[in-house]
C-alpha positions in Angstrom: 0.0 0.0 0.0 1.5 3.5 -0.6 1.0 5.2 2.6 4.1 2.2 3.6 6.1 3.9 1.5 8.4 6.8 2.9 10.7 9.3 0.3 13.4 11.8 1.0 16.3 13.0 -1.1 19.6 11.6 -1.3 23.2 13.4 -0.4 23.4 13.9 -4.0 19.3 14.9 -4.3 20.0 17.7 -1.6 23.2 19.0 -3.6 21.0 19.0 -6.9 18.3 21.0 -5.3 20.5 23.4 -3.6 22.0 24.3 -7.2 18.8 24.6 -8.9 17.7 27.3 -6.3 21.2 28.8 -7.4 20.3 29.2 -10.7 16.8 29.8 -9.9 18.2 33.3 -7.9 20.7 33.9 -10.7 18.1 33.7 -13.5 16.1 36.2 -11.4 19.2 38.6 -10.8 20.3 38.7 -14.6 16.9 38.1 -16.2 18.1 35.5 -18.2 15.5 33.3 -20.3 18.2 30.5 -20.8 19.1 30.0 -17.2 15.0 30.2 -16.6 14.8 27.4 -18.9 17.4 25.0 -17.9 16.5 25.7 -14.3 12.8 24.6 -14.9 13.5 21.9 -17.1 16.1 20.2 -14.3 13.4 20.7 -11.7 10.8 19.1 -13.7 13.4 15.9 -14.2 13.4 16.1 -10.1 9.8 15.9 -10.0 9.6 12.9 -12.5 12.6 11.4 -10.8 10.4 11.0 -7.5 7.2 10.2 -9.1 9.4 6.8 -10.4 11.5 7.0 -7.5 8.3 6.3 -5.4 6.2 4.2 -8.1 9.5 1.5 -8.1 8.4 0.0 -4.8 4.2 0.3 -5.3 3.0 -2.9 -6.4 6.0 -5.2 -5.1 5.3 -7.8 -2.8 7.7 -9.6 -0.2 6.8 -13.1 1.3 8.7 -14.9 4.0 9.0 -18.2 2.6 11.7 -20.0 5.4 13.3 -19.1 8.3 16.1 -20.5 8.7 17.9 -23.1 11.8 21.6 -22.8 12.4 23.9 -22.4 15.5 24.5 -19.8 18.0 27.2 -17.7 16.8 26.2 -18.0 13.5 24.5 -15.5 10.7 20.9 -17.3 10.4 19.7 -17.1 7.0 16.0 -16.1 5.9 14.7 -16.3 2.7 12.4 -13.7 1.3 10.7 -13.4 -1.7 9.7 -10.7 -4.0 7.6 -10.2 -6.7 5.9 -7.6 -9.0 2.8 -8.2 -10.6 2.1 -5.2 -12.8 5.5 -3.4 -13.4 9.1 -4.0 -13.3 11.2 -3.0 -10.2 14.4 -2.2 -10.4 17.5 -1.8 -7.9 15.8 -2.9 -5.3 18.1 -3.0 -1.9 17.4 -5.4 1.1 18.4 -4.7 4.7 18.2 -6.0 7.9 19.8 -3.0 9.7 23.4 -4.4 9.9 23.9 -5.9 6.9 22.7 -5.1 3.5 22.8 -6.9 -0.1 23.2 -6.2 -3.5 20.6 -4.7 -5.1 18.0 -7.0 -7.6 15.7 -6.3 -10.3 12.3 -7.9 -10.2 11.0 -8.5 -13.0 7.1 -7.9 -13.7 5.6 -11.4 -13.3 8.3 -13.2 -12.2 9.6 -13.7 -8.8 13.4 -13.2 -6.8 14.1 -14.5 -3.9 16.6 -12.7 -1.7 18.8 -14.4 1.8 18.9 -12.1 4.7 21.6 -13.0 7.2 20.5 -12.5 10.9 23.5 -13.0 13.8 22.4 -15.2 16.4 23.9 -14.8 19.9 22.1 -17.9 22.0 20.1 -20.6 21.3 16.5 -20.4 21.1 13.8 -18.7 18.5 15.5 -15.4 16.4 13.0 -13.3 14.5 13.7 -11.3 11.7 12.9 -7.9 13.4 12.3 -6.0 10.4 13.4 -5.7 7.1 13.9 -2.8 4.4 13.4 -2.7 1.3 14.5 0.5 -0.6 15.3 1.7 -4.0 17.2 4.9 -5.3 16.3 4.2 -9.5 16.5 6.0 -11.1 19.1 8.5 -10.7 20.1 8.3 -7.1 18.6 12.0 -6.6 15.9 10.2 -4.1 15.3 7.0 -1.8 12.0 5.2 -1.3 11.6 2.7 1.4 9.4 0.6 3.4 9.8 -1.9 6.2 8.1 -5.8 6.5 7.9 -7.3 9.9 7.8 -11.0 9.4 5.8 -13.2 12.4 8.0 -16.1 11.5 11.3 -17.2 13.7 14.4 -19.0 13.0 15.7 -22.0 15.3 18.8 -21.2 16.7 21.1 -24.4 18.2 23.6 -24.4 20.8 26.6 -24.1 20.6 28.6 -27.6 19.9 31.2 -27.6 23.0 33.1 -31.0 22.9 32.5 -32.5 26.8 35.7 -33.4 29.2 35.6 -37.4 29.7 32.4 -38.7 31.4 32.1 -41.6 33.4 30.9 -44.4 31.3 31.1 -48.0 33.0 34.1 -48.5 31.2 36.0 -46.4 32.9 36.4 -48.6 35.8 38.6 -51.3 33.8 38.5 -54.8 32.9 37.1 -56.1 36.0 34.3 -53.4 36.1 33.5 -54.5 32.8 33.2 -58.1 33.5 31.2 -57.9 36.4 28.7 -56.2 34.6 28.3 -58.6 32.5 28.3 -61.5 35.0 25.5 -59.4 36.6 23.6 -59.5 33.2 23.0 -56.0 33.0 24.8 -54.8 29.8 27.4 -56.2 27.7 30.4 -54.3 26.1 32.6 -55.2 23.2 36.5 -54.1 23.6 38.0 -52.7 20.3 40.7 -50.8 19.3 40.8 -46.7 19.5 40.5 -45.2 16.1 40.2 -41.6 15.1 37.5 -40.1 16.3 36.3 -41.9 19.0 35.1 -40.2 21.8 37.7 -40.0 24.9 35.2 -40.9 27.9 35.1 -44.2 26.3 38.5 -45.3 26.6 39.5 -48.0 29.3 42.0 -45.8 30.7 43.2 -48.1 33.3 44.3 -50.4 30.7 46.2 -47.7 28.7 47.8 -47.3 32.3 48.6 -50.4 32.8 49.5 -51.7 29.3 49.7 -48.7 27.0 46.8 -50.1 25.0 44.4 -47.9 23.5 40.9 -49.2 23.8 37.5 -48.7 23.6 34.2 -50.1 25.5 31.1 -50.4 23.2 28.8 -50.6 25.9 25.1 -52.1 24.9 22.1 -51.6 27.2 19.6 -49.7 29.4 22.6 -48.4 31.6 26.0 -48.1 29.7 24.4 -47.8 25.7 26.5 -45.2 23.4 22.6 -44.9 21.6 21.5 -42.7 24.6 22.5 -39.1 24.8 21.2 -38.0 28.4 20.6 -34.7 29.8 21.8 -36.5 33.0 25.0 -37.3 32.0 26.4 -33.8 33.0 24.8 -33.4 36.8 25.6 -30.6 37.9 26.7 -28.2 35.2 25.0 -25.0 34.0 22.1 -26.1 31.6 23.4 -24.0 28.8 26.4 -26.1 28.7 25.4 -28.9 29.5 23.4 -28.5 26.1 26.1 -27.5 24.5 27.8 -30.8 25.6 24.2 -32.4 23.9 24.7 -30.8 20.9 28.9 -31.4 20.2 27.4 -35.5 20.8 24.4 -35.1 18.6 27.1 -34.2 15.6 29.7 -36.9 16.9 27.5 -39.2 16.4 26.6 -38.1 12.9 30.0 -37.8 12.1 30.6 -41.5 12.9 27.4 -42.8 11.9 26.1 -44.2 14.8 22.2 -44.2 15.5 21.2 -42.4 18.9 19.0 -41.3 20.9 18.3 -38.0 22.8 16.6 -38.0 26.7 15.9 -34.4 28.0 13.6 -33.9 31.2 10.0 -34.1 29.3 11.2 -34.9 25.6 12.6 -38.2 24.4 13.2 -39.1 21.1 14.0 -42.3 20.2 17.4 -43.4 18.5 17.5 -43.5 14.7 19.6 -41.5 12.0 19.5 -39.5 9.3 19.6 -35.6 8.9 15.9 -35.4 9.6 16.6 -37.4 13.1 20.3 -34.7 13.8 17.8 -31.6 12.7 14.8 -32.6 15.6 17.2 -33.6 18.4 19.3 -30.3 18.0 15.8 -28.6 17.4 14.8 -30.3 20.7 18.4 -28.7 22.2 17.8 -25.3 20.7 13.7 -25.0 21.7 14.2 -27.0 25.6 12.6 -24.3 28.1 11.9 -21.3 26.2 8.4 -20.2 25.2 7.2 -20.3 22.1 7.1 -16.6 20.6 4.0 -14.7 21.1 2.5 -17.4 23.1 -1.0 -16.6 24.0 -1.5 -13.8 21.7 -3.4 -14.2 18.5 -1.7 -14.9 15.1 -0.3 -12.4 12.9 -0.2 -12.4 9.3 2.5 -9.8 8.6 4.3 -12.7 6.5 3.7 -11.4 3.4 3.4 -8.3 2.8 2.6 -5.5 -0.2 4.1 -1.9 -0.7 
């Protein structure tokens, strides 16, 4: 709508109307029909310039089409797209405040879609305050602009922090081990270290005792590698400790393994796959916070038309 759309001069528009008052005072003093001339007809190319200035952004319409997931720390993307039924719009500048892109033509008809990059900070939901969109076609005399709110949030994921050694059952040696399974409660398989093994699994009173590098695959309710357990870390800050969460989530990945994830009121069980990794750090990144605008009706600022 066009009472969302705001115009002012440029730098440049200011220095361009400052000289045409110049001339308009010197055609005055010396009477001069030519400077009379050339002043009027540069202040009528001012006049056109805002009219298509103003009309570049009337008519185009942006629509939040995904909000994007990534880690804390990280520039979240958000994809918008833009499209102009009636008219072309060209030079069209996107902006979230802190960062802003290369301007696009949008063709009549046809549709662009533009990334905006937000910088997350923590984990949780991230909204897209606002964006702008502006234009300066087509001589850079004037800006128009206008602002979309999108309702929509981005997931943001904590950040992966690799955990110190935990104690697994393994950690109490070869005796440990085999009373556990004389007891019938799990059952580990010894192996060799390889690359990329996580350290809390290494029978590190056997590497004292015999310089052998090995590592319990521990099966079962109590010792299982599937599991990763909010209560595995008692006693650390809960932002770190889902930190720890998430650095295990992707180790896992990274070695294929399936797993599982147990926090207090969520537990998903263990599988694979990236749509498995995406809803267990999902799970990390929403655990405690409210959903935005909780309680308050839905808004339909998502799309929206200048």
């Amino acid at each position: 709508m066009q009472r969302n759309i705001f115009i002012l001069p440029t730098g440049a528009g200011v220095v361009f109307a400052f000289l045409l008052f110049i001339m308009l005072l010197t055609g005055i003093n010396y009477q001069n029909s030519l400077i009379y001339l050339l002043t009027f007809l540069l202040g009528a190319l001012f006049v056109a310039a805002m009219h298509q200035t103003h009309n570049n952004l009337v008519g185009l319409e942006l629509t939040l089409i995904r909000a994007g997931e990534g880690f804390a720390g990280e520039n979240i993307p958000f994809t918008v797209r833009a499209n102009s039924a009636n008219r072309d719009a060209a030079a069209i500048a996107f902006s979230n405040g802190s960062a802003s892109l290369e301007y696009r033509d949008v063709s009549a008809g046809e549709s662009v879609d533009v990334v905006v990059h937000v910088n997350s900070t923590s984990r949780g939901y991230l909204g897209l305050e606002r964006l702008r969109i502006g234009t300066r076609f087509p001589f850079g005399l004037l800006e128009a602009w206008s602002w979309m709110r999108p309702a929509a949030h981005g997931v943001v994921y904590p950040r992966p922090i690799m955990p110190p050694a935990i104690g697994f059952p393994g950690d109490q040696g070869d005796e440990s081990s085999a009373s556990l399974v004389d007891e019938g409660h799990d059952h580990a398989d010894v192996r060799p270290w390889r690359m990329g093994d996580l350290t809390q699994r290494v029978l590190w009173k056997r590497f004292a005792r015999t310089g052998e590098m090995v590592i319990a695959d521990w099966q079962g309710e109590q010792g299982s590698t599937q599991w990763i357990d909010y209560a595995m870390f008692p006693g650390v800050d809960q932002e770190l400790r889902l930190s720890y969460l998430a650095a295990l989530v992707l180790e896992r990945v990274r070695l294929g393994q399936v797993y599982g994830l147990r926090l207090p009121g969520v537990v998903i069980d263990p599988d694979e796959g990236a749509y498995h990794q995406a809803r267990c750090l999902r799970a990390l990144a929403v655990f405690g916070k409210d959903a935005p605008d909780s309680g308050k009706p839905p808004q339909t600022n998502d799309r929206e038309t200048a």
